[in-house]
N, C-alpha and C positions, 0 to 999 in steps of 0.2 A: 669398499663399495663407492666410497666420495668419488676414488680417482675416475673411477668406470663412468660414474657420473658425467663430470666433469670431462671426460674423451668426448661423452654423447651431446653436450653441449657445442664443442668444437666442432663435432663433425654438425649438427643443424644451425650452425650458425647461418643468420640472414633466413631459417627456415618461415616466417613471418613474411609473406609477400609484401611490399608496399605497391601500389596502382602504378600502374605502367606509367611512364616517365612520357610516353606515346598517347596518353591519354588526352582525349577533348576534353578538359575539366570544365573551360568559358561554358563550353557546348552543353556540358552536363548541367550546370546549375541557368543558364539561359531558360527564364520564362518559371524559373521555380525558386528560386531565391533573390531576394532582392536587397540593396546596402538601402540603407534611408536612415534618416535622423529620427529619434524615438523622443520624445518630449514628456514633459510631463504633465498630471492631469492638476488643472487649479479647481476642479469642485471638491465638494466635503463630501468626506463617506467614513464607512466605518467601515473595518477588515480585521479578518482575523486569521489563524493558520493552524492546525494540528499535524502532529506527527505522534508515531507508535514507537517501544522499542521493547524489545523481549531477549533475555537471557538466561543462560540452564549450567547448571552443575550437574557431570555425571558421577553418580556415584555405584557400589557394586549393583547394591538394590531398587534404587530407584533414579529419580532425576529431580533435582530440587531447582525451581523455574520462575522468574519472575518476569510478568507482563505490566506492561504501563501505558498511556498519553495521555496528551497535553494540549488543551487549545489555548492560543495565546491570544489578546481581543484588543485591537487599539482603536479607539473610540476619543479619542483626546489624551487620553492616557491609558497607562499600561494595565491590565488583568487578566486571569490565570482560572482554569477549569483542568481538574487533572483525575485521572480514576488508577488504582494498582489494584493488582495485587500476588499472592504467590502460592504456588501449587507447586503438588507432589504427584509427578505421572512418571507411571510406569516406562520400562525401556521396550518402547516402541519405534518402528520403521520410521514412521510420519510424527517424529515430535515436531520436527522445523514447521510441520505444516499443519499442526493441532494450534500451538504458538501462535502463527503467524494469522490465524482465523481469531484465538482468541485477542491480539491484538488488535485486529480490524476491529472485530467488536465496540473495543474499549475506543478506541479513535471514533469508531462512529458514533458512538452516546456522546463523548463530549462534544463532535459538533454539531450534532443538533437538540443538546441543552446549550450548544452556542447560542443557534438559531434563534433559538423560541424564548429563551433568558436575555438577551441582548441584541438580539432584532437586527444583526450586523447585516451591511447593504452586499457583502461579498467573503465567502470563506474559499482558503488555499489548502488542499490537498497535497500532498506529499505521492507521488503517485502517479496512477491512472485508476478508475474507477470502472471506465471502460475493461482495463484488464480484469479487472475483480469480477466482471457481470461475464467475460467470456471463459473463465475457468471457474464458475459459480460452485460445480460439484467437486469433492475431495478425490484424490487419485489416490492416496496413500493405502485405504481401504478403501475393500466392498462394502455398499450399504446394509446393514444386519437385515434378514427377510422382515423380522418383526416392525421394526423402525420403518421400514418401506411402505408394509399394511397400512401403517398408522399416519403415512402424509396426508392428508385428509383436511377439510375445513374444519373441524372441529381444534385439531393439533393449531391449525395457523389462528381460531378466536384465542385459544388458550396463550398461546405466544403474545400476542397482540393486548391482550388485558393483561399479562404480566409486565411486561414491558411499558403499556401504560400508568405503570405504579411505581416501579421499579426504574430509578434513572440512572445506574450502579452500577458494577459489576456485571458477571454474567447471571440469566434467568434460565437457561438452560438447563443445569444439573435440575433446579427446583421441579421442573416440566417432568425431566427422566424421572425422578422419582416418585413424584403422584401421582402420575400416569403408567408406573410400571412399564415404563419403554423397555428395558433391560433385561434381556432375555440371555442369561448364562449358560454354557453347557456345566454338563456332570463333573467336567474336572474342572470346574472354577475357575476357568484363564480369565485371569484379571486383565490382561492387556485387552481382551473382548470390551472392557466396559469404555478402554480411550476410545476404541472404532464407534461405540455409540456416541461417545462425546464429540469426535472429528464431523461426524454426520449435523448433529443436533447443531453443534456451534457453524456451522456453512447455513443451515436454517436460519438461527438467529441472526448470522451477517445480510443475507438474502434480504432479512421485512426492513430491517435495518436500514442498507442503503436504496429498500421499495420508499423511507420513510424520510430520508434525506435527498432525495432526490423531488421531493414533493419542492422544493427548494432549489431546484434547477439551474437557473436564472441567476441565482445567486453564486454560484459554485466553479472555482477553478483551479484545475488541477493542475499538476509543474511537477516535473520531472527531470533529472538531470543525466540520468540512462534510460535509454531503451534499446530494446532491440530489433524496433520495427526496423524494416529496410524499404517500405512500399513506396516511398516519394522518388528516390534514387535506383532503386532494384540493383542494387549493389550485392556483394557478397559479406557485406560489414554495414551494422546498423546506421541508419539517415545520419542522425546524433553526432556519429563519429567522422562521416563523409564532411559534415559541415564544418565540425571541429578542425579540420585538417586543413581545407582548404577554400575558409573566411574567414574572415578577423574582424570586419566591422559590426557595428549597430547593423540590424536587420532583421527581416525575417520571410520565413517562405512563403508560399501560394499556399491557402487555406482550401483545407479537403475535409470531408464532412464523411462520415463513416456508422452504420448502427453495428448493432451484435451480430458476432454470427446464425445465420437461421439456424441450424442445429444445435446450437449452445445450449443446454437442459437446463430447467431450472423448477424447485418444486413448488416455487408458488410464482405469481403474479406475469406466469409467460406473456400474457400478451403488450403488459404493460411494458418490462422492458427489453420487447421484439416493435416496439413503436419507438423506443427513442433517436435521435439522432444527435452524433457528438459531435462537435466542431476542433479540428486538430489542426497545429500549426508548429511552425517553429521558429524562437526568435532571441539574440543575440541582445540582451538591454547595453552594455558597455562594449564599446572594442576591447577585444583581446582578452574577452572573459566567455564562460559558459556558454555554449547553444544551449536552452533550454524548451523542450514539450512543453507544449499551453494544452490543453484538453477542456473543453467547455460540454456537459451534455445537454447540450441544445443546439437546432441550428441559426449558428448565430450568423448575419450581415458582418459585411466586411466593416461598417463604421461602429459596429458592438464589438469586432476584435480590435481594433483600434482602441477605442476608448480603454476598453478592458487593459491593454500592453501598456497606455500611460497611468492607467490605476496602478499597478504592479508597479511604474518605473519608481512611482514617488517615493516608495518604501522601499526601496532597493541598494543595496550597498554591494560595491564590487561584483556587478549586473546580477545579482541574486535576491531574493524577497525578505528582508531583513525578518519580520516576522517566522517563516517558517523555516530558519536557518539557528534563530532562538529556541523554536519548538523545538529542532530536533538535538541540538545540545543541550537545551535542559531533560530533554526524557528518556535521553541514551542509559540504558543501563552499563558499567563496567563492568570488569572482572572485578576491579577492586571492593566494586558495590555489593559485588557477591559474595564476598570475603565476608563484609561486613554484615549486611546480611543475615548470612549462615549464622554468622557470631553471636548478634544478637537471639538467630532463633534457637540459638542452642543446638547447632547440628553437627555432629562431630563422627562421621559416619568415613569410611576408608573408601578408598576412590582405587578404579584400575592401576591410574599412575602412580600410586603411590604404593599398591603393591610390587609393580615390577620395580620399584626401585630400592625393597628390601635387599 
């Protein structure tokens, strides 16, 4: 099979377009990119940064899963806020996207026990938040009819006074179960009860970042992919247009963007169908990273300024030293998982390790 392979590589060789050689490039970024000197900011503040990370073991029966993040806080000196923890879910379609909600979760509690524990004048995101507010509901599953019934103000005080207590973990399961959200059929499919949980935990991320964003002003987000293309309308994301062909300090013409108006969401629609994000892109060091700036407010050009030399200060190899930290201290490995398992005693046969009888 390699060799076949290996033929069908030779024959699509070069099959990866590069932009015509015939291309206006001047012309393309003309009026939307600009080289300039980026400085840095001599007031005092305080910053902080979080990131998520989540990891799974399959095994025949189940899937053994750890979620985690980290906010990292430097106020003169360095300090740490971190929430885990590890679960047993069933083998479902949507684990990547059960995971990655119960992540957000955890990310979002710690920065706004950032917030309100440490008073930081600025938190960095890992991300877009924007994107989180326009895929707000779960595609993985359908919402269960029962759980649908049940979005109601009553569902959203109950969420809202647990969460007011609870600065931890997830409050969700506690919800499904005093409230009998959980509506099983006759043959007991246990994968039925992650669709309730997929549903509930998109709830819990929704009041969440309704509850971090009360914080606005304070917030910004940094990216080092996307796949927007709308500055350039290329056929290859902004990100990478710029990656390719500029190399200095700089950054682009600032565009301001809200939600989409059809984006659903089961609480707080009007609130965030008023916000507006400020988006940009910008280059701290020659010959390192373009990176997405994302502000959800609309910010003046001399608030993005300022904001680009707050970020230069803490920046090492044009990236934000802080949440380059975050994200290496909270990665989970495979090794982690190993270990892990070991300590929780799990010693359960895994596909791979059947077919290698």
């Amino acid at each position: 099979m390699l060799n076949s392979l290996y033929e069908k590589a030779i024959a699509k060789r070069g099959f990866i377009r590069e932009i015509s050689s015939e291309t206006d490039i001047d012309s393309q970024l003309e009026y939307k990119w600009f080289d300039r000197k980026i400085g840095e900011s001599t007031s005092n503040f305080s910053i902080a940064a979080g990131d998520g990370s989540f990891n799974k073991k399959k095994f025949l029966t189940t899937n053994f899963c750890a979620v985690g993040a980290e906010s990292i806080i430097y106020d003169g000196e360095i300090k740490k806020i971190d929430d885990s923890d590890i679960f047993d879910i069933s083998h479902v379609s949507f684990l990547d996207e059960l995971l990655s909600n119960y992540m957000a979760i955890y990310e979002l509690k710690c920065a706004i026990r950032t917030m309100k524990e440490y008073n930081v004048d600025y938190y960095m995101f890992d991300g877009s938040i924007l994107g989180d507010l326009q895929n707000a509901f779960p595609r993985g599953a359908k919402m269960p009819s029962k759980l649908k019934d049940n979005l109601d103000d009553s569902l959203l005080a109950e969420f809202e006074r647990r969460l007011s207590i609870r600065k931890y973990g997830l409050v969700f399961p506690e919800i499904r179960d005093s409230l009998k959200l959980v509506e099983l059929p006759k043959t007991d499919d246990a994968n039925k009860i992650e669709e309730y949980n997929l549903h509930l935990a998109s709830v819990e991320k929704i009041i969440l970042l309704k509850e971090i964003l009360q914080f606005r002003k304070r917030i910004i987000s940094i990216s080092k992919t996307s796949s927007d293309n709308e500055l350039f309308k290329w056929n290859i994301p902004d990100i990478a247009f710029l990656d390719k062909f500029t190399k200095k300090q700089g950054m682009t013409i600032i565009k301001h963007k809200q939600v989409y108006e059809n984006a659903p969401f089961p609480f707080f629609n009007d609130f965030f169908k008023s916000l507006t994000f400020t988006i940009f892109y910008v280059r701290l060091q020659d010959n390192k990273n373009i990176l997405k700036v994302e502000l959800p407010y609309k910010a003046t050009k001399e608030e993005v300024f300022d904001i680009i030399r707050k970020i230069n200060v803490l920046s090492v190899q044009g990236y934000p030293y802080l949440l380059n930290k975050a994200h290496n201290d909270v990665v989970i490995t495979g090794r982690n998982m190993k270990e892990l398992m070991k300590i929780a005693k799990i010693y359960e046969t895994t596909n791979r390790e059947v077919m290698s009888w």
